[in-house]
C-alpha positions in Angstrom: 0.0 0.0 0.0 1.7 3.3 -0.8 2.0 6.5 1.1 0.0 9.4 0.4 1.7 12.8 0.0 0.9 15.5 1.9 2.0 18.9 2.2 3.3 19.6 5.8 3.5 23.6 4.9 0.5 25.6 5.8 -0.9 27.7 3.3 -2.7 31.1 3.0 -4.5 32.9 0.3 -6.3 36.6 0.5 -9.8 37.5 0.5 -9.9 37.0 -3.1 -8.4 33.4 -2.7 -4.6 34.8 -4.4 -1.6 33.3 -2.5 -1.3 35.7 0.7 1.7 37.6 0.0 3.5 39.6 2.8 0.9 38.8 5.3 1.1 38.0 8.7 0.3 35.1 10.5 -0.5 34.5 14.6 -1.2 31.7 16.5 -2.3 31.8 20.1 -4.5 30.2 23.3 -7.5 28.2 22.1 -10.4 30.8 22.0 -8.9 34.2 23.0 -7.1 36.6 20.5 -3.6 34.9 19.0 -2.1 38.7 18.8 -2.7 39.6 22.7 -2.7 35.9 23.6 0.7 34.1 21.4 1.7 30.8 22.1 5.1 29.5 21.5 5.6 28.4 17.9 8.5 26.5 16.8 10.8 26.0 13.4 11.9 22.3 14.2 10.2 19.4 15.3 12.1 18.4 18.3 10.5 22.3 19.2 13.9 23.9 21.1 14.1 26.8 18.3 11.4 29.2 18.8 10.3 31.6 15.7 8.7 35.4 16.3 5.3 36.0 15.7 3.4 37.3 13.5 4.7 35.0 10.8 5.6 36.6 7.4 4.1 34.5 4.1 5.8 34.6 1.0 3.1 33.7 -2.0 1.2 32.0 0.6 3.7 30.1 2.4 4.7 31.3 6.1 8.4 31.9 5.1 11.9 31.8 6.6 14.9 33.1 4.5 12.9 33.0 1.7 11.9 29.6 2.4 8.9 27.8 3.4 8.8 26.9 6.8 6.7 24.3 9.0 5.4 25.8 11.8 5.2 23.6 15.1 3.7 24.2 18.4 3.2 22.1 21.6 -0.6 22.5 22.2 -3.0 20.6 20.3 -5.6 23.0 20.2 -4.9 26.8 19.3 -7.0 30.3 17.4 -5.2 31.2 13.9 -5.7 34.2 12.4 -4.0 35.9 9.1 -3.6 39.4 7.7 -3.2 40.8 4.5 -0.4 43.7 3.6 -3.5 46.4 4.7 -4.2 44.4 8.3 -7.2 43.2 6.7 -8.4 39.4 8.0 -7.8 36.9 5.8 -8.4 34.3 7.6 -9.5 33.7 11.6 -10.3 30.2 13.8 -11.0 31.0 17.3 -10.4 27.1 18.5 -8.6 24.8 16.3 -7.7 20.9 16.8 -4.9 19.4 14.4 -6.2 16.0 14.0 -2.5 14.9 13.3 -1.0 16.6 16.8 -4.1 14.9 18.6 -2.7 11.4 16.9 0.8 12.1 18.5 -0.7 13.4 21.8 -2.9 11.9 24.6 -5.8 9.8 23.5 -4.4 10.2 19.6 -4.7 6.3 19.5 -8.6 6.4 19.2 -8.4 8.5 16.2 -6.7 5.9 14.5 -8.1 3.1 12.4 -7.2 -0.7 12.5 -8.6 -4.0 11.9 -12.4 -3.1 11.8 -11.3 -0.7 15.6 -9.4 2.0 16.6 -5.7 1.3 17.5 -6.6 2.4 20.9 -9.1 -0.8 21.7 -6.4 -3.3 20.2 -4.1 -1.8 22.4 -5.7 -2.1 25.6 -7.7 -5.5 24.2 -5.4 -7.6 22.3 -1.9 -6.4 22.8 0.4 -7.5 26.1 1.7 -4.4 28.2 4.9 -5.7 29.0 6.7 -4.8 32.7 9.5 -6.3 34.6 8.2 -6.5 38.2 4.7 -6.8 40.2 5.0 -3.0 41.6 5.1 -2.2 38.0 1.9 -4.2 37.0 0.4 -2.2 40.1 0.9 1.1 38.2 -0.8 0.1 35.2 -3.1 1.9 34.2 -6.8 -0.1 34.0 -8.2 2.6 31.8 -5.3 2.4 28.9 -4.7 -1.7 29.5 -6.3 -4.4 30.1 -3.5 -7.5 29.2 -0.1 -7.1 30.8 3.0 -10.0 30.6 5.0 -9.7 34.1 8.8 -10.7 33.4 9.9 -11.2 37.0 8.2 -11.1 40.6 11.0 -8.6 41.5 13.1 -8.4 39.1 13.2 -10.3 35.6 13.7 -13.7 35.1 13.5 -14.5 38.7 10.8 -17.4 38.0 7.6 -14.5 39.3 5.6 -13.0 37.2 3.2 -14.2 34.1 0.4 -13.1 31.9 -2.1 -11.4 33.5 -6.0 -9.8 32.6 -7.5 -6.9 33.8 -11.4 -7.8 35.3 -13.3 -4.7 34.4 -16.2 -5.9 36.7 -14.4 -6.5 39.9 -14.1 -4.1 42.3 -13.4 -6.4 45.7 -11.6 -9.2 45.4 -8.3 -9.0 47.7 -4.8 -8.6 46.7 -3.2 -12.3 47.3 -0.1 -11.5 46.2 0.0 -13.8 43.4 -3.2 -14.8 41.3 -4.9 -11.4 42.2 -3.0 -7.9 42.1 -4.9 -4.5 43.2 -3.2 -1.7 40.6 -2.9 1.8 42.3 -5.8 2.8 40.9 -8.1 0.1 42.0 -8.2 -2.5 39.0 -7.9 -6.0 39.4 -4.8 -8.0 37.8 -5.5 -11.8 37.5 -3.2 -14.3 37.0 -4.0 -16.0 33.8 -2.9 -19.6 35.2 -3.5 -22.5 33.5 -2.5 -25.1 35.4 -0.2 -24.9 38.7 0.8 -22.1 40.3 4.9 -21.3 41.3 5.4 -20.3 44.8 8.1 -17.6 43.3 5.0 -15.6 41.4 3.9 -14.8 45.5 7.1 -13.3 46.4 8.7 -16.6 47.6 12.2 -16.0 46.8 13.7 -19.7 47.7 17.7 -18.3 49.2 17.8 -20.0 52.1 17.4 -16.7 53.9 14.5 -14.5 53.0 11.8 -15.6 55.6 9.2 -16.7 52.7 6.3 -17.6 54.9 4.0 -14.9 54.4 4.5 -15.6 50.6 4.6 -19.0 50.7 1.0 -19.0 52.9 -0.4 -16.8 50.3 0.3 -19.2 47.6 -1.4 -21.9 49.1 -4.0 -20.0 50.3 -4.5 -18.5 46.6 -7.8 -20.8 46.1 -5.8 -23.4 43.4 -5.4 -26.7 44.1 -2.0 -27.6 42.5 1.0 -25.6 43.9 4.0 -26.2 42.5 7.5 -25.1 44.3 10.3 -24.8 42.2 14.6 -25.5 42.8 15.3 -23.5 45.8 15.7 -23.2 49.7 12.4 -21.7 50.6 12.4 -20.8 54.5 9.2 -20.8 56.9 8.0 -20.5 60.2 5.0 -23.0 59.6 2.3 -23.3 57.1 -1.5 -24.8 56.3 -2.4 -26.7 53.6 -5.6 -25.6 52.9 -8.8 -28.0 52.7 -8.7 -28.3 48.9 -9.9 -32.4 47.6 -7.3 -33.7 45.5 -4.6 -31.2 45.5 -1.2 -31.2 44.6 1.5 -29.7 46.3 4.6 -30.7 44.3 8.6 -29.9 43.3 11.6 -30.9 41.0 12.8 -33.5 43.3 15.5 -32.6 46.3 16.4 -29.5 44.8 12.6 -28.1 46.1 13.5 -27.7 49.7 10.9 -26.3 52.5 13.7 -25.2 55.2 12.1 -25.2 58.7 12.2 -22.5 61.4 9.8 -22.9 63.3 6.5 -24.8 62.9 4.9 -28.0 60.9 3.5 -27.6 57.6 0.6 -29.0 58.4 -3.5 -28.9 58.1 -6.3 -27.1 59.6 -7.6 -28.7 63.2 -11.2 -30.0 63.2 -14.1 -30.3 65.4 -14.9 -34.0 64.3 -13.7 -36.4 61.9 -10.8 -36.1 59.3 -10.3 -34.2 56.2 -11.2 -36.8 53.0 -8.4 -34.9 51.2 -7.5 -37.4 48.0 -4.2 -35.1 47.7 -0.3 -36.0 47.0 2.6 -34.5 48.2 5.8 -35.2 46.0 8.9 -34.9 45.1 10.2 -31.7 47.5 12.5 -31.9 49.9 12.3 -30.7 54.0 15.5 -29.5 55.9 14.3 -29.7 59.6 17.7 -29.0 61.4 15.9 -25.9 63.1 12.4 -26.9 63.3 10.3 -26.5 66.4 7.9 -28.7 65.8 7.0 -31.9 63.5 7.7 -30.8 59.5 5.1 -32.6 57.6 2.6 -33.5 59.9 -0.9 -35.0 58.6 -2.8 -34.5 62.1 -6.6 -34.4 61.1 -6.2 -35.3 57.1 -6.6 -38.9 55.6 -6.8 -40.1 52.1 -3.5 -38.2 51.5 -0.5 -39.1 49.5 3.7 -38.7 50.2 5.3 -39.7 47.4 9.3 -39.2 46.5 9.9 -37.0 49.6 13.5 -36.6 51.2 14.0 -34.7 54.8 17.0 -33.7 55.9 17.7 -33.3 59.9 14.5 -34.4 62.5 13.7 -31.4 64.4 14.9 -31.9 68.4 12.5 -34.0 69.9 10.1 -34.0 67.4 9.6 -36.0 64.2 10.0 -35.7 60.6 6.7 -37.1 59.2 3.8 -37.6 62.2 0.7 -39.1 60.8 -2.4 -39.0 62.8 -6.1 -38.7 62.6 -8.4 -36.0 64.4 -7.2 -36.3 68.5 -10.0 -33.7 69.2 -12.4 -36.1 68.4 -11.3 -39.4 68.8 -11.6 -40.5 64.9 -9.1 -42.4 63.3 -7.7 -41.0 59.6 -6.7 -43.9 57.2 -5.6 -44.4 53.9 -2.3 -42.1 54.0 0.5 -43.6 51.9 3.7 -43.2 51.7 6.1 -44.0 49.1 9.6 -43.3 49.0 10.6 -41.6 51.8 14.4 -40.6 52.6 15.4 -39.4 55.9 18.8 -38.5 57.1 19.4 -37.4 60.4 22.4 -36.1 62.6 20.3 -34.2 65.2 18.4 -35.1 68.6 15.3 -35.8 67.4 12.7 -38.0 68.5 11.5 -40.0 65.3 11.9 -40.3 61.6 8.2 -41.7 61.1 5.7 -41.2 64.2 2.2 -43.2 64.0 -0.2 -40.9 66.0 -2.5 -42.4 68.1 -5.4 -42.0 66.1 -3.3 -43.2 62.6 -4.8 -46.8 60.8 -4.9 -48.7 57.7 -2.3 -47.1 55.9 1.4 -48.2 54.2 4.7 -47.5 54.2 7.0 -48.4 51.2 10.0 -47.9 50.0 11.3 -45.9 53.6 14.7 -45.7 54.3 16.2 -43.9 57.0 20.0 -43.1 58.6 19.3 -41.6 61.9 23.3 -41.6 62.8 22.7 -43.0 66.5 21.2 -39.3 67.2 17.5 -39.7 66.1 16.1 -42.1 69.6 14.0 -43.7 66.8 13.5 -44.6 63.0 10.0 -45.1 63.4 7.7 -45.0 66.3 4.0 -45.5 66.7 2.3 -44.4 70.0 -0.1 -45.9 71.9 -3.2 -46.7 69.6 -1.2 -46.4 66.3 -2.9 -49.9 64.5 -3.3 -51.7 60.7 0.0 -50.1 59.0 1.5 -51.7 56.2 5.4 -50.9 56.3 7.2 -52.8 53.2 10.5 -52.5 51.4 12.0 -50.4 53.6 15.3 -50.0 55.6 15.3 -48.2 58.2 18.6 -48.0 60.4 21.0 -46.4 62.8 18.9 -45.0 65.8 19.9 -44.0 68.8 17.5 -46.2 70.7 15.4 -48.9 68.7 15.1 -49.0 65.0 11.3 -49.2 65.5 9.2 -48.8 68.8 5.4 -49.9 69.7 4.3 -48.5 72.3 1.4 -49.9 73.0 -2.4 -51.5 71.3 -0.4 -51.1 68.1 -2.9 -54.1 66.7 -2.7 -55.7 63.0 0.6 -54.1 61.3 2.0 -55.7 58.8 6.3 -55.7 57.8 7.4 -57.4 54.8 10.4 -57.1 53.2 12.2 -54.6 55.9 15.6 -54.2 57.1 16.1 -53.4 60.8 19.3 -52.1 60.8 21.5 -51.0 64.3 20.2 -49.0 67.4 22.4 -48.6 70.2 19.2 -50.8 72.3 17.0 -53.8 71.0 16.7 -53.3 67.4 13.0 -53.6 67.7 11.0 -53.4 70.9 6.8 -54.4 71.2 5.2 -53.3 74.0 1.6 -54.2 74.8 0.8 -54.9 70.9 -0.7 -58.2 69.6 -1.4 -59.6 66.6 1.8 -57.9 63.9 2.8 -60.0 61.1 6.5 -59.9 60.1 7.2 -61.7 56.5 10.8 -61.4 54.4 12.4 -59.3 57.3 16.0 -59.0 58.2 17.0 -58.0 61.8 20.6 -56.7 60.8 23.5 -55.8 63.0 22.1 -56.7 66.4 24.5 -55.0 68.8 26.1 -56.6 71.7 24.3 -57.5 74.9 20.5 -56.4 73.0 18.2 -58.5 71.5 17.0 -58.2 67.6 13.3 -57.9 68.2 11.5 -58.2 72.3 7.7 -58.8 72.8 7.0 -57.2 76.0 3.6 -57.6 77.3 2.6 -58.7 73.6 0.7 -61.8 72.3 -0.3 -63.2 69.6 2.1 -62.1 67.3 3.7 -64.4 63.6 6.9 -64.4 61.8 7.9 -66.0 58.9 11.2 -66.2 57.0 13.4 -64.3 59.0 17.3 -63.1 59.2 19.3 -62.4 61.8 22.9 -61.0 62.5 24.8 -60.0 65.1 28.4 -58.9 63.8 29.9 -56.6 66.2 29.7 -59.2 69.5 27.4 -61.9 71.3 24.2 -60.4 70.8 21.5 -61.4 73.8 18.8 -63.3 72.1 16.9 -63.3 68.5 13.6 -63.9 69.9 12.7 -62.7 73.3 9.5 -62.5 75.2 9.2 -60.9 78.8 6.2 -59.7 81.5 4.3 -62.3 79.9 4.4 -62.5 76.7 2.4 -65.4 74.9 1.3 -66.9 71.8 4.6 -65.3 69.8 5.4 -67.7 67.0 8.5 -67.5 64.7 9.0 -70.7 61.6 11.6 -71.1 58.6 14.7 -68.5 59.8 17.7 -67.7 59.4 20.5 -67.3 62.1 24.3 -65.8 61.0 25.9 -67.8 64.1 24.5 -69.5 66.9 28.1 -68.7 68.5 27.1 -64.9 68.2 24.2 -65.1 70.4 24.0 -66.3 74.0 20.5 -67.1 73.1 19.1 -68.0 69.4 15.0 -67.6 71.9 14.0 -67.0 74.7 10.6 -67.5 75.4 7.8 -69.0 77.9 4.3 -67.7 77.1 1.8 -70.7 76.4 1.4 -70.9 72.8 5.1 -69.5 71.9 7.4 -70.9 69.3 10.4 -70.9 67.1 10.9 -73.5 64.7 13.1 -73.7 61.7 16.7 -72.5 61.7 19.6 -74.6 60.9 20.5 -74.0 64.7 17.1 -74.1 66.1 14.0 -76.7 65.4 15.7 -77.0 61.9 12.7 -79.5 61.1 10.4 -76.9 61.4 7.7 -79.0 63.3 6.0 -79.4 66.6 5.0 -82.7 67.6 4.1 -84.2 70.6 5.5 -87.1 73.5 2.5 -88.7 75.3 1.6 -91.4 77.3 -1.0 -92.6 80.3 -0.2 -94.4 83.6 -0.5 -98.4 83.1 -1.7 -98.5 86.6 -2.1 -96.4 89.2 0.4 -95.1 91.0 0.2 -95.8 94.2 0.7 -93.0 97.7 3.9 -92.2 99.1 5.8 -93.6 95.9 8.1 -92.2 93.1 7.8 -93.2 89.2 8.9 -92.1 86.0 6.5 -92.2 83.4 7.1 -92.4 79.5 7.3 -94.6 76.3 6.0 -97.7 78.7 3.6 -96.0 80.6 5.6 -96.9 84.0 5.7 -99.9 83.8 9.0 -100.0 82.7 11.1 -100.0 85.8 14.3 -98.4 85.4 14.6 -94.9 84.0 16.4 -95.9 81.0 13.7 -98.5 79.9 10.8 -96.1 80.7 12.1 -92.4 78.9 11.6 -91.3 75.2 14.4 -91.6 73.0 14.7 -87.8 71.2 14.0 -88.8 67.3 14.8 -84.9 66.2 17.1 -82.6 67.4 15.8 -79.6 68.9 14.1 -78.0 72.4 11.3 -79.1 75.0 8.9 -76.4 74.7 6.4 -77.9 77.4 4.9 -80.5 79.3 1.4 -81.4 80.5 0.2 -84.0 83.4 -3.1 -84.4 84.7 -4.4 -87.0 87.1 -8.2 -88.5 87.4 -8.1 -87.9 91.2 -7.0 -84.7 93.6 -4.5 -85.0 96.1 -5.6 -85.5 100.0 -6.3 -82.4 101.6 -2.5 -81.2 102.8 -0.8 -83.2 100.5 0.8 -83.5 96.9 1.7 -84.8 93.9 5.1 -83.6 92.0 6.2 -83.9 88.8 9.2 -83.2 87.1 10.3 -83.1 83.5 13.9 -84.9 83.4 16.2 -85.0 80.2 19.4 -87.5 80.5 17.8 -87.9 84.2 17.9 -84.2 85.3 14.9 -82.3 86.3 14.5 -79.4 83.6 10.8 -78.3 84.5 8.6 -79.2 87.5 5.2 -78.8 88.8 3.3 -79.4 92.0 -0.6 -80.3 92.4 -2.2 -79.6 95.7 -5.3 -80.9 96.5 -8.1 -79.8 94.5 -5.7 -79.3 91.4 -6.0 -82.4 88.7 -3.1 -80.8 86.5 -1.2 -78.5 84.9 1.4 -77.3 82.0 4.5 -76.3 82.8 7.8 -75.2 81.0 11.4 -74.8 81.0 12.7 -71.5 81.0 14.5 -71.2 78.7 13.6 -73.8 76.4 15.9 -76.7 77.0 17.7 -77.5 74.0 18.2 -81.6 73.2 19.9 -84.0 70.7 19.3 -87.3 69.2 19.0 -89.7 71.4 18.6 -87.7 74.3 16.4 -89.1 77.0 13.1 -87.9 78.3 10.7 -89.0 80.8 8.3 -87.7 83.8 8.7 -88.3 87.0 6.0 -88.3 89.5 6.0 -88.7 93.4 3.4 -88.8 95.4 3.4 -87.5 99.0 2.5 -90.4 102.0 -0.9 -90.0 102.2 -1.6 -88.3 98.9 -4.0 -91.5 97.3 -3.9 -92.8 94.3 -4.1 -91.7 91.2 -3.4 -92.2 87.5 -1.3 -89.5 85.6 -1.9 -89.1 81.8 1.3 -86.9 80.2 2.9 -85.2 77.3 5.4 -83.1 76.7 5.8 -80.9 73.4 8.5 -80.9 71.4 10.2 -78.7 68.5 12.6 -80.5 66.2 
């Protein structure tokens, strides 16, 4: 499209429409007379060279030198008015607007044309305002713009900023920080997001320095649901997730660090039950060295995911990750799973993982942890803490046990975990029944502790097990105490009998270990029995076995041991009571030395009894019961059995 030629030179012609020549020309305020009221004209453009009025014209041209000069002047609206040679008026305008200076001037974009508008409209409608910082998008102006590109939060390229829209028709919505910026003079800046949201376009300036809670808080509190925090050390004091259903809240990996001064990040408390949130946390990273309180902590929120997650320091007497329900109420929160989690720890704290009390049905996997004999625990569960999964994990180095129950810790389940060297029992029960233990290795027992202890605990099954004491004689493998019953351990794996002073130690009814190379390698339980030929008569010693005592002599009466292994216990019972005052005895006798005894007093028909420990016996060993019967006991018959593990 070509250019059309215009004539920038003014031109004036006398009342009979000739060229003006030797007139005079003035220009001057809008409305008022130009010869009492002049404005500045000027010969050049850049207007710094000022020319006298009136203006001469030279065959209609204002003339300079005897040339034809444009005349230039810095308002856009001004009165004209010409003279002839005589002073007559040629020509006067008491208020004229030149539509070209208006162009070039304030509000000249609206007088220009351009696709089917006025360049004005596609400026503030279709074209980006571009600025390097959110103070600067708060100086737009909402009447000029109404799309702006933001190149930087403070600066450029610092990983703020982003396209954002002017919203004409809000006049109330809050300045966040972030999604929503209130311009000086009152319009509304939204953040035209389109997916997550960076915590850097708050503020959050991730140097490992800057306190970045306020900016960090207003990020998640922005009203999104997927909050993404990019490489960085991002410092806070303690934040709230917000109760948004299947958020995300997620990072590049360990180069996303939350660094901890103070508080948890955390949830909101409740009244009753637990948040149903269906979210994930993943791949960020926590340093906790200065926390004062737990760093992730999960209290009143279920249905939540950890996925990928690596902490750095527990905070001092406090924990890492603590999962819990709603404490408030009583409920328990469930279905929180966790997936490779990484902890490493050189400071005083309490726990890697802590179970709450009100924490159930949930998994661990894929949890490894080096607490550097300065954490007191890898993972702990507190009384009431039940049904967690825990699987391919390693946990190891604690200060005090690799994993503690404290207490009603019912139906957990570990497969496939390495407990790995505390400075105490590797792992310790207390009051918990009912755990399943599958695939696990009890690794680097230290001298004088035991690799797992049941204390107070029933009830509870392991199969396919490892154990291995390297540094010294470890106590025992398997140990129960304060009545513990109904423990039961088959098919395991011991590194040296000779680096134990005990492979089991146990006494509960219903407890046993069967199946090591060094311990009930048959992996059975079976049974001795046998029933009084006669009975025996008051005031008289017997021994009782393979012959039902009628063999005479020890050695033709006791079992012969057919597998190598350990009495676990023996029963007798008799079909009539002692005499009032007096008693009948029995011991249990290996090789002919007692092992285990019982007495019946009168009223009493029988009774199980143990050794303690479990007496350990070969091939060929001999075993019988011996029974005596006080002088004026009465008769009786005895029926007997004693269990065996081979």
């Amino acid at each position: 499209m070509g250019n059309m030629v215009l004539n920038p030179i003014a031109f004036f012609t006398d009342t009979q429409g000739n060229p003006l020549q030797g007139g005079s020309v003035y220009v001057g305020v809008a409305d008022t007379n130009p010869v009492t009221n002049p404005v500045t004209v000027y010969q050049d453009p850049a207007m710094t060279i000022p020319m006298t009025q009136p203006l001469r014209t030279v065959g209609g041209y204002v003339s300079l030198n005897g040339s034809p000069q444009p005349i230039y002047t810095n308002v856009p609206s001004y009165s004209l008015m010409a003279l002839d040679s005589r002073g007559d008026v040629t020509l006067a305008l008491p208020n004229y607007t030149n539509m070209f200076a208006n162009q070039s001037g304030a509000g000249g974009a609206a007088q220009i044309g351009f696709d089917g508008t006025t360049l004005d409209q596609v400026i503030k409608l279709r074209l980006n305002r571009v600025v390097d910082s959110i103070t600067a998008l708060r100086s737009l102006s909402k009447s000029l713009y109404s799309r702006a590109f933001v190149t930087g939060y403070y600066l450029p390229h610092d990983g703020g900023g982003g396209p954002y829209q002017l919203d004409p028709n809000d006049n109330s919505t809050a300045d966040n920080g972030g999604t929503v910026i209130v311009a000086l003079d009152g319009g509304r800046w939204k953040l035209q997001h389109t997916g997550s949201v960076s915590a850097r376009q708050f503020g959050a300036k991730g140097d490992n320095s800057t306190d970045d809670t306020t900016s960090l808080q207003a990020w998640l509190n922005c009203g999104l649901g997927s909050w993404f925090l990019p490489e960085g050390n991002f410092c806070h004091t303690g934040l709230t997730i917000p109760q948004i259903v299947q958020f995300t809240l997620f990072g590049v990996g360990p180069s996303s660090v939350f660094v901890q001064k103070g508080g948890a990040i955390g949830f909101p408390s409740m009244a009753t039950n637990c948040f149903n949130s269906g979210g994930t946390i993943r791949d960020l990273a926590f340093d906790g060295t200065a926390g004062t309180g737990n760093t992730l902590d999960t209290t009143y929120c279920q249905k939540l995911y950890l996925q990928n997650l690596y902490f750095n320091n527990v905070p001092p007497t406090f924990c890492s990750i603590k999962l819990d329900g709603n404490p408030t109420s009583g409920t328990y929160a469930h279905d929180v799973k966790l997936e490779k989690i990484g902890i490493y720890s050189t400071t005083a704290g309490n726990a890697g993982i802590a179970l709450g009390s009100y924490h159930s049905d949930s998994s661990i996997d894929g949890f490894w942890m080096d607490g550097q004999f300065q954490t007191n625990y890898c993972l702990l569960a507190l009384q009431g803490a039940m049904t967690t999964y825990v699987s391919n994990s390693h946990p190891y180095n604690a200060k005090i046990n690799v994993v503690k129950l404290q207490g009603g810790n019912t139906h957990c389940r570990w497969d496939n975990v390495t407990f790995d060297n505390a400075l105490q029992d590797t792992f310790y029960m207390l009051n918990t029944v009912n755990n399943q233990f599958t695939n696990c290795f009890f690794q680097s027992t230290n001298p004088g502790k035991h690799a797992i202890v049941f204390d107070n605990s029933y009830n509870n099954n392991l199969t396919n097990i490892k154990f291995e004491a390297p540094f010294g004689t470890a106590a025992a493998a398997f140990q129960e105490v304060n009545g513990s019953s109904g423990n039961k351990m088959s098919l395991f794996q011991l590194d040296d009998p000779a680096h134990w002073t005990a492979i089991a130690n146990y006494a509960g009814f219903g407890s046993f270990v069967t199946g090591c190379q060094f311990y009930a390698p048959y992996n059975t339980i079976y049974p001795l029995s046998g029933t009084a030929q006669t009975p025996q008569a008051q005031n008289t010693g017997k021994d009782f076995g393979a012959n039902g005592g009628s063999g005479g002599a020890y050695g033709n009466e006791a079992w012969c041991v057919a597998l190598g292994g350990y009495v676990l216990m023996a029963t007798v019972y008799v079909d009539s009571t002692p005499a009032a005052g007096q008693t009948y005895t029995f011991n249990l006798r290996k090789n002919g030395s007692s092992i285990a005894g019982v007495i019946l007093n009168s009223g009493s028909f029988g009774s199980t009894f143990a050794p303690g420990p479990q007496n350990p016996v070969n091939v060929g060993d001999q075993l019988a019961i011996q029974s005596i019967f006080s002088p004026t006991s009465g008769s009786a018959t005895p029926r007997y059995a004693v269990v065996m593990a081979g």
